[in-house]
C-alpha positions in Angstrom: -47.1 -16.5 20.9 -46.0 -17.1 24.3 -46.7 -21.1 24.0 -43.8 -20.9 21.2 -40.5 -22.4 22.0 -39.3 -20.1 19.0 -40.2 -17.8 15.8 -38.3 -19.1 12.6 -37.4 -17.6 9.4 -36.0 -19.5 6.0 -34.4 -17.7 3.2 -32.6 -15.7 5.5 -29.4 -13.8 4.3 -26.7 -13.2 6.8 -24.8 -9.7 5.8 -23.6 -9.7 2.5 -23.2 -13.5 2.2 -24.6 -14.7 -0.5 -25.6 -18.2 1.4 -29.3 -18.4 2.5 -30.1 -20.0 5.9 -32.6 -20.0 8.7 -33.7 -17.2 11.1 -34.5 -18.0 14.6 -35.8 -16.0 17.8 -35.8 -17.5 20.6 -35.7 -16.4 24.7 -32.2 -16.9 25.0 -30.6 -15.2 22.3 -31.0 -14.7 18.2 -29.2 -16.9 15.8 -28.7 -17.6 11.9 -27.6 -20.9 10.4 -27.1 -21.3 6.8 -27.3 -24.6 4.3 -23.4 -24.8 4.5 -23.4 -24.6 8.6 -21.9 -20.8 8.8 -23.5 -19.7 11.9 -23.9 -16.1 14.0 -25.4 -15.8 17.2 -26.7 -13.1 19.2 -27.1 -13.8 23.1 -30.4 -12.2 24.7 -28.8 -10.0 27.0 -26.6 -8.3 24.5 -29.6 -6.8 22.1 -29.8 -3.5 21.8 -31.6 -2.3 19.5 -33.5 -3.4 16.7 -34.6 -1.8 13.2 -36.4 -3.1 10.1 -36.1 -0.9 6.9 -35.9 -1.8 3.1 -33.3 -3.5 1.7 -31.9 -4.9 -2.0 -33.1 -8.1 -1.1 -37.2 -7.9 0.4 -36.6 -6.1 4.0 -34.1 -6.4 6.1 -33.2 -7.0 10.3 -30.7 -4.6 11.6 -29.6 -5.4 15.1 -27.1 -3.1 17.2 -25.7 -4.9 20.3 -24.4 -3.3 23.5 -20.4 -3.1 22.2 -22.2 -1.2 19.3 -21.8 -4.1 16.6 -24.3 -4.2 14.1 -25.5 -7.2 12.5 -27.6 -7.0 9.4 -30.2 -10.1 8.0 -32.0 -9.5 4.6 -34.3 -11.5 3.1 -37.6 -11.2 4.9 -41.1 -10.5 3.6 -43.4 -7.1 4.4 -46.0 -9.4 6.2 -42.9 -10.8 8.6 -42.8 -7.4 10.5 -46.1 -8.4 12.8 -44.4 -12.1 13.9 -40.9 -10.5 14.1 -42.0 -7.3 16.3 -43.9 -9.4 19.1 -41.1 -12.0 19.2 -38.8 -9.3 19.9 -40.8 -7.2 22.5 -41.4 -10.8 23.9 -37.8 -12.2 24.2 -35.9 -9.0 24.5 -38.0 -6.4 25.7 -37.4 -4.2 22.8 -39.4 -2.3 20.4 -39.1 -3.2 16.7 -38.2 0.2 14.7 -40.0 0.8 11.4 -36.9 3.0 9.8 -37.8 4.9 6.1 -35.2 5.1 4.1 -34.3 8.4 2.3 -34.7 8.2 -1.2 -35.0 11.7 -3.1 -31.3 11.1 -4.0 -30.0 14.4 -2.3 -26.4 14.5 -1.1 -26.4 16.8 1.5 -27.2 15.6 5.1 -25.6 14.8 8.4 -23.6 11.9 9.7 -23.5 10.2 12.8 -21.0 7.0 14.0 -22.6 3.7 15.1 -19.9 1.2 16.4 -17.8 1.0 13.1 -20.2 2.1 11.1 -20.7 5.9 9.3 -24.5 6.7 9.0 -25.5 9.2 6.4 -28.4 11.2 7.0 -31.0 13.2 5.3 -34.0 14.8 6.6 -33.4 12.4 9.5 -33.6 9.5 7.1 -31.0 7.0 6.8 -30.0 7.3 3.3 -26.3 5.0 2.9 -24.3 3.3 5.7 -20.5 2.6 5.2 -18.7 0.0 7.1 -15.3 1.7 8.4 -13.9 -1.7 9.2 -13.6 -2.5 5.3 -11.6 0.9 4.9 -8.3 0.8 4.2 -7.5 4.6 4.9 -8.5 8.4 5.3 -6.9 11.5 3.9 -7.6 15.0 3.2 -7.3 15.5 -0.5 -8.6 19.1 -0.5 -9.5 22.0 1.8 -13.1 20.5 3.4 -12.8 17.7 2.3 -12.5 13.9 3.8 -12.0 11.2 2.0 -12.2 7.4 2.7 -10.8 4.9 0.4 -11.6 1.3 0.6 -10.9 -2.3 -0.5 -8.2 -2.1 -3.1 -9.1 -3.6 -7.1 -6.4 -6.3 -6.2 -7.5 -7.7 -3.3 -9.7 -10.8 -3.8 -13.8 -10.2 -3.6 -15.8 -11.8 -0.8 -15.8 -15.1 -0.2 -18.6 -16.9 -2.3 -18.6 -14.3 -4.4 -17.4 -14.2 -8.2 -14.7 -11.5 -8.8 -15.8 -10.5 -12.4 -19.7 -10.0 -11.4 -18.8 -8.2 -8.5 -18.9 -4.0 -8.2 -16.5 -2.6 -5.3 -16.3 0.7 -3.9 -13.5 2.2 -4.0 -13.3 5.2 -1.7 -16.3 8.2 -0.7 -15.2 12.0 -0.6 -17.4 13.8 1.9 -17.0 17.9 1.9 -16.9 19.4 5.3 -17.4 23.0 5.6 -17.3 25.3 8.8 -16.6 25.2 12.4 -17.7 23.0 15.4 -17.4 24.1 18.8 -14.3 22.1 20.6 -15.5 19.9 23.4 -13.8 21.2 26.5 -12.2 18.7 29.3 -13.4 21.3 32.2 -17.1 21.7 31.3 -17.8 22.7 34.9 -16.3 26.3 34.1 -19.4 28.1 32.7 -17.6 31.4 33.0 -16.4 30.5 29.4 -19.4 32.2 27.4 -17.4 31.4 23.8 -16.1 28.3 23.0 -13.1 27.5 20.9 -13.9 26.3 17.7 -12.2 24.1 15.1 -12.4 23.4 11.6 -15.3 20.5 11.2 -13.3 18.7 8.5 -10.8 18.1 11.2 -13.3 16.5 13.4 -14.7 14.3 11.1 -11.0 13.2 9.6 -10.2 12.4 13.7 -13.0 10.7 14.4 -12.7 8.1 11.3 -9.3 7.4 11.9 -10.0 6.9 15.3 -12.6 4.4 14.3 -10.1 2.8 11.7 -8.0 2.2 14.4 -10.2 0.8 16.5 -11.3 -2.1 14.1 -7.2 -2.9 13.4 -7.0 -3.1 17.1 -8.3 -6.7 17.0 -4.3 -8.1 16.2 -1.5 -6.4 18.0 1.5 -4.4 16.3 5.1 -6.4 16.0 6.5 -3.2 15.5 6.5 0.6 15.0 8.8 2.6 13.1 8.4 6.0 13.9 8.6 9.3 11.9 9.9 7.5 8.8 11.4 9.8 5.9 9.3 9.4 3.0 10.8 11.1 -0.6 7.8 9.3 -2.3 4.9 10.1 -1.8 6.5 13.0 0.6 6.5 13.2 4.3 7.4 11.8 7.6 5.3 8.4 8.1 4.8 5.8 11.3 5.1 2.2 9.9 2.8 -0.2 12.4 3.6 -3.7 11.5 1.0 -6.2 11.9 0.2 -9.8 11.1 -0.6 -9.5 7.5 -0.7 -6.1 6.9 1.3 -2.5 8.0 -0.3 1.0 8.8 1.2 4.1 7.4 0.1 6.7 9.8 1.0 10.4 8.3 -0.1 13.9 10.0 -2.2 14.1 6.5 -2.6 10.5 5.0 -3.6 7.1 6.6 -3.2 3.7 4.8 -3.7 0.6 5.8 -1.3 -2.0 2.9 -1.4 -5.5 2.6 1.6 -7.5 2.7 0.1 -9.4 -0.4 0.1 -5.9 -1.9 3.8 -5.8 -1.3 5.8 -7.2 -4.9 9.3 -5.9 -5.0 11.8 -4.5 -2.1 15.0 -2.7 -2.7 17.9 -1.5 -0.9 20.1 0.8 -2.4 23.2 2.5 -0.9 23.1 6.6 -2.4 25.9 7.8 -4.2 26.6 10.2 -1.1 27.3 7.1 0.9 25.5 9.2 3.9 21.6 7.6 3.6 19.8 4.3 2.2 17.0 4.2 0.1 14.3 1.6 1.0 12.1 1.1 -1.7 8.6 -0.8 -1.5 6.7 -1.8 -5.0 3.2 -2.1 -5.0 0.4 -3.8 -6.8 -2.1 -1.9 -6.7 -0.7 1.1 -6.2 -0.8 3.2 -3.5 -3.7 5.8 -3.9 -3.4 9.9 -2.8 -6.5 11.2 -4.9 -5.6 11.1 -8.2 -2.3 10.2 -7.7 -1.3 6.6 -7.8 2.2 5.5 -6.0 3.6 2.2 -7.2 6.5 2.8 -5.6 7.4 4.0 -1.8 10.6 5.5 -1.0 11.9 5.8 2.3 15.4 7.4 3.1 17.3 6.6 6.6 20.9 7.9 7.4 23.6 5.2 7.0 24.7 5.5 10.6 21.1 6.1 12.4 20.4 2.6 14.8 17.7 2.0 16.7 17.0 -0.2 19.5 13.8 -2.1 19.7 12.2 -5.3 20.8 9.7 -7.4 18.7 5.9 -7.9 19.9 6.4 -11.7 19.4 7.3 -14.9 21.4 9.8 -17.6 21.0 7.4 -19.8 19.4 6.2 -17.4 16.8 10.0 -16.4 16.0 10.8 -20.3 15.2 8.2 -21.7 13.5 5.6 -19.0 11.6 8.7 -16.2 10.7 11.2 -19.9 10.7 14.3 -17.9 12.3 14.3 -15.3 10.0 13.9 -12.1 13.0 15.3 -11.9 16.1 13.3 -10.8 19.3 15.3 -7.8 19.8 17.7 -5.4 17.5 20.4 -2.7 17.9 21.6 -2.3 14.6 21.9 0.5 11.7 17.6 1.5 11.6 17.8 0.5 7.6 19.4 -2.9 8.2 16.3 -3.3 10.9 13.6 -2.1 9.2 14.3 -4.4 5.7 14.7 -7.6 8.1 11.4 -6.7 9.6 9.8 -6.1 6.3 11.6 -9.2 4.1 10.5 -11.7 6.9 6.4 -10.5 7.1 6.3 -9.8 3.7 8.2 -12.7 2.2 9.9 -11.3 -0.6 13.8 -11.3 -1.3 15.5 -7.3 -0.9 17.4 -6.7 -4.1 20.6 -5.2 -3.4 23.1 -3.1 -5.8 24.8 -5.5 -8.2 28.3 -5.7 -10.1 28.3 -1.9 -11.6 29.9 0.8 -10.8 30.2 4.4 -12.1 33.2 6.5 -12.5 33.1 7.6 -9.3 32.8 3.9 -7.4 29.2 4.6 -6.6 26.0 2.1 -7.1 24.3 4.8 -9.0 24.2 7.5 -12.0 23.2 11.3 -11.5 20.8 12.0 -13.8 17.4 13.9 -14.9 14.4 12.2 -16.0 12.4 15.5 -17.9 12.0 17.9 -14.9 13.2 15.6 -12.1 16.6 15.0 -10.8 17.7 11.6 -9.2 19.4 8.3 -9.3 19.5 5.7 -11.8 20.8 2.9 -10.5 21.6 -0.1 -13.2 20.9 -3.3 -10.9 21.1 -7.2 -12.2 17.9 -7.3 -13.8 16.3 -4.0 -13.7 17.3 -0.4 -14.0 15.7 1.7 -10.8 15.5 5.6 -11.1 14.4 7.2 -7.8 13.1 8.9 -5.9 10.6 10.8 -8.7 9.1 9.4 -10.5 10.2 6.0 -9.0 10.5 4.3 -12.7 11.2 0.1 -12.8 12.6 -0.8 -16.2 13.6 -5.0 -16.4 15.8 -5.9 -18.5 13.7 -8.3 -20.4 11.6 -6.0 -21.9 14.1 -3.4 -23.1 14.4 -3.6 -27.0 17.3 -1.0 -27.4 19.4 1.1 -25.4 20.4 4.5 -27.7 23.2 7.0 -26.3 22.8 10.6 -27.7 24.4 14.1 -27.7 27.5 12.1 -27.2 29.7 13.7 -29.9 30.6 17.4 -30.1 28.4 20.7 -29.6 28.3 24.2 -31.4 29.9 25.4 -28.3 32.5 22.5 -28.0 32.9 19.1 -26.5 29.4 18.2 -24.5 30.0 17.3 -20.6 26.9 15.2 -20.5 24.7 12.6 -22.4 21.5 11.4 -22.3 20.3 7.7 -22.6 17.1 6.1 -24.0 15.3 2.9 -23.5 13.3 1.9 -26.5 10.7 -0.7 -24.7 9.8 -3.9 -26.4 6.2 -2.4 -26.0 6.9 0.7 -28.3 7.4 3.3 -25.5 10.7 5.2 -25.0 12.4 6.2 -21.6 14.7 8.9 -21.6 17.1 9.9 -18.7 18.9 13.3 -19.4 22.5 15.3 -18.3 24.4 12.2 -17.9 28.1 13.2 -17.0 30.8 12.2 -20.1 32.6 10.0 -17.8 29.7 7.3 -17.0 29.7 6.2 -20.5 32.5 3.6 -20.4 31.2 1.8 -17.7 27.5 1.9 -18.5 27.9 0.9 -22.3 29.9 -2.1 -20.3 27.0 -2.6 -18.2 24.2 -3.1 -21.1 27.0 -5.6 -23.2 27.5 -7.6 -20.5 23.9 -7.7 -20.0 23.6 -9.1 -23.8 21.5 -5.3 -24.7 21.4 -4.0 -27.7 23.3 -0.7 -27.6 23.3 2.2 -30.1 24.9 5.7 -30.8 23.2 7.8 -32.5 24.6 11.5 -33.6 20.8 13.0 -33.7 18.3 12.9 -31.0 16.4 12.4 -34.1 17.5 9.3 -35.7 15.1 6.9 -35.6 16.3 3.3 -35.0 14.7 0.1 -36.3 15.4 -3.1 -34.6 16.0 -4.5 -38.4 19.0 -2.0 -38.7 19.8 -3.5 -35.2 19.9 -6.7 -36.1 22.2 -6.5 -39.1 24.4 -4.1 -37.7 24.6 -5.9 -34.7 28.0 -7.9 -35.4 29.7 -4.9 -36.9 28.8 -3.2 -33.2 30.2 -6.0 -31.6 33.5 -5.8 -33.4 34.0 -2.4 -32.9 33.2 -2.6 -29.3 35.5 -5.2 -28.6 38.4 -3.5 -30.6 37.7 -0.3 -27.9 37.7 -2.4 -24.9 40.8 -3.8 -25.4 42.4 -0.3 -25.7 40.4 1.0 -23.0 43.0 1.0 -19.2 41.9 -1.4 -16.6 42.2 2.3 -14.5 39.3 3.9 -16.5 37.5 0.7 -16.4 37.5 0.8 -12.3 35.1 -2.0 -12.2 35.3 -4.3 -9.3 34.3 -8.2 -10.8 35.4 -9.9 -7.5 30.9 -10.3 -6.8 28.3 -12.4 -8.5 25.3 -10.9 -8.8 25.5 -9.7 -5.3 22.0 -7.6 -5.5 19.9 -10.9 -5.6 19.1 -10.9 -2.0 19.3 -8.8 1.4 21.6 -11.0 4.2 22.8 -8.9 7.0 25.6 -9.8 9.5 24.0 -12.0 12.5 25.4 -10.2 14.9 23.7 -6.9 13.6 26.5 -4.5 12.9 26.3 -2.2 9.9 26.5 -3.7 6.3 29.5 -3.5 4.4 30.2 -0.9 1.8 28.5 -3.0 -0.6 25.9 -4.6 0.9 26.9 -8.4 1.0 24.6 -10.4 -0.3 24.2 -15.0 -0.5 21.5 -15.1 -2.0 20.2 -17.6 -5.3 19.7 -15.4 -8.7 16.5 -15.8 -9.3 15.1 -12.7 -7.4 13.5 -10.0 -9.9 12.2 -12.4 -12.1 9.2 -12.4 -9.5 
């Protein structure tokens, strides 16, 4: 053995990869080469420790190095262990550990941390090991309980492997109960006979965010937006942007989202002309047990700035983001914050459009079953925040019906309601309309070339044949009203295009106008 140069293994798999390659030891350092020259290499001095256990794929090499990495190699045979254990002790000085796996299927055991790694135990056996660096987040979805979710459905499988033979995992929920005794900074005082104690959930949340935020730490953060209003899903959030992805750090929840997640942005003024909505789509949704979030909403007050510089050079600035941030900003927080987000992300912020309700305002008050909000009519979608954040485009609305529009028992109603009949059968209803919208939002839907109907009976059930050969009578009739209709009641402003195609502030940073100017081409929402 100590004549050899060497100890060599073929058929050797590298991680999860589904490449084979060869397996060598040799005095200065461990190392893997495949058939399609992917290569990992392990210097002498940096092993660890070493481990050899059963795997899906014959046995497999587990080697920890001294920053705690593990590195994993499958593939080898049971009559390997002899050549492999004196090639170790030899080059390494280490001992070869024979680990058995626990396999009685119990789930109840302890946990212990290894570099980025979560070890479950039971009866001092290993029995799973997650990799925390694939998570995306942590939260607390119950009372003792921890849960850690991992790589989305929509983000691609690993490379060489095919997407529709491939089984993910999508997140773990591990139950916590009890108290652990809280590690004390002076552990000189021994006068302290009882130690505080803390909930052990809490301990075990801490420490996997803490190791979540260890394995982002390899990129730096641009920027940080801190204690960000969140209507949906609710709660105060940090926003750590990154690279190619941003951080949403909450007391309770803790995402990491792609920027290839990100579909749709929105900026929307609120009809109280005091805070901005900032609205983030998602595909795949955002995740809270359950609970699935297409749809972020973030509320800032219209005259809130902030000062910040950006972690990025010169160089970066001009060529990756091509002008499209500044290094530093000290403008309106809102105007900031959907820069910072339409340059990383690369996707255009739609903006209101052309409408306007009775009032002036971007947006009608209005109740969708249970919940109040906004429903604002944009170019090529209708948005109704904040919950439940609902995105209707225009191209898939078959009808728009008004109802309750006429007279009540009691006398003349104040309010309306309003139902989208979908091209794919299902109806969305938006209730307690005030009277005075309906001018200007049956205006809205003709202009927009959709179908519009009143109906007398919440009832009445509409075919799109009756549509279709009522159709011109509407259009006479409507165009017979408008005509008699004041241009003061109208109170439409038709000096804009299509402003809400696109997000442009003012270079020199100072707050937007009134109605957020936009230059952008029309070809936005059709994304």
């Amino acid at each position: 053995m100590s004549e050899r140069r060497y100890v060599e293994f073929e058929s050797i798999h590298s991680g999860i990869q589904s490449d084979v390659g060869r397996f060598r030891l040799a005095p200065n350092g461990i190392g893997w080469k495949s058939t399609g020259n992917k290569t990992t290499v392990i210097a002498a001095d940096d092993v660890k420790k070493v481990s050899w256990s059963r795997a899906a794929r014959g046995h497999q090499v587990r080697i920890v190095v001294k920053d705690n990495t593990v590195y994993k190699f499958d593939g080898f045979r049971s009559e390997d262990f002899d050549d492999l254990k004196d090639a170790i002790k030899l080059y390494y000085k280490v001992q070869l550990e024979a680990k058995e796996l626990s396999v009685r299927g119990w789930n109840w055991g302890n946990t212990s941390f290894q570099g980025s790694n979560l070890i479950f135990d039971v009866s001092n056996k290993p029995m799973f090991e997650l990799p925390l660096a694939q998570a995306i987040g942590t939260n607390k979805p119950g009372k003792n309980e921890v849960s850690v979710n991992f790589v989305d459905p929509g983000q691609p499988a690993p490379e060489g492997i095919n997407p529709k033979e491939v089984d993910e995992l999508m997140d773990v929920t591990f139950y916590v109960p009890g108290t652990v005794a809280k590690e004390s900074e002076n552990k000189d005082n021994e006068n302290e006979e009882e130690d505080e104690e803390v909930a052990a959930d809490m301990v075990f949340y801490e420490t996997i965010k803490s190791k979540l935020e260890f394995s982002q730490m390899t990129t730096e953060n641009i920027v940080q937006f801190q204690e960000v209003l969140c209507l949906t899903p609710r709660g105060r959030y940090n926003i750590d942007m990154y690279q190619d992805f941003l951080r949403l750090r909450g007391k309770t929840y803790d995402y990491k989202i792609l920027y290839s997640n990100i579909i749709k942005l929105f900026l929307l003024l609120k009809p109280d002309e005091m805070h901005v909505m900032f609205v983030i789509g998602l595909d795949p949704p955002l995740r809270q047990g359950q609970t699935k979030y297409p749809f972020l909403v973030f509320q800032f007050v219209r005259d809130e700035e902030i000062d910040i510089e950006l972690n990025l050079d010169d160089e970066a600035i001009n060529d990756k983001y091509e002008n499209k941030l500044q290094k530093r900003y000290d403008a309106p927080t809102y105007e900031v914050v959907s820069t910072v987000f339409r340059a990383l992300t690369n996707r255009k912020v739609t903006v209101p459009g052309t409408y306007r309700s009775h009032h002036g305002a971007n947006a009608l008050k209005c109740s969708m079953k249970a919940n109040e909000g906004y429903l604002y009519p944009l170019e090529k979608s209708f948005l109704f925040i904040p919950k439940p954040t609902t995105f209707i485009p225009h191209s898939e609305i078959g009808v728009v019906s008004f109802s309750r529009l006429g007279t009540t028992s009691g006398g003349s109603s104040r309010t309306f309601d309003i139902k989208f009949h979908m091209k794919n059968g299902t109806d969305i209803q938006f209730s307690s309309i005030n009277r005075e919208e309906y001018a200007n939002l049956e205006d809205f839907l003709r202009s927009k070339r959709i179908k519009v109907k009143s109906v007398n009976n919440e009832e009445t059930i509409v075919s799109y044949a009756e549509l279709d050969e009522d159709e011109e009578e509407d259009e006479e009739e409507y165009s017979g009203r408008k005509k008699r209709r004041t241009e003061k009641e109208m109170d439409v402003d038709e000096e804009e295009e299509s402003p809400d195609e696109d997000f442009a502030p003012d270079e020199s940073g100072s707050e937007v106008a009134e109605e957020f100017d936009s230059e952008a081409a029309s070809e936005n929402e059709s994304e």
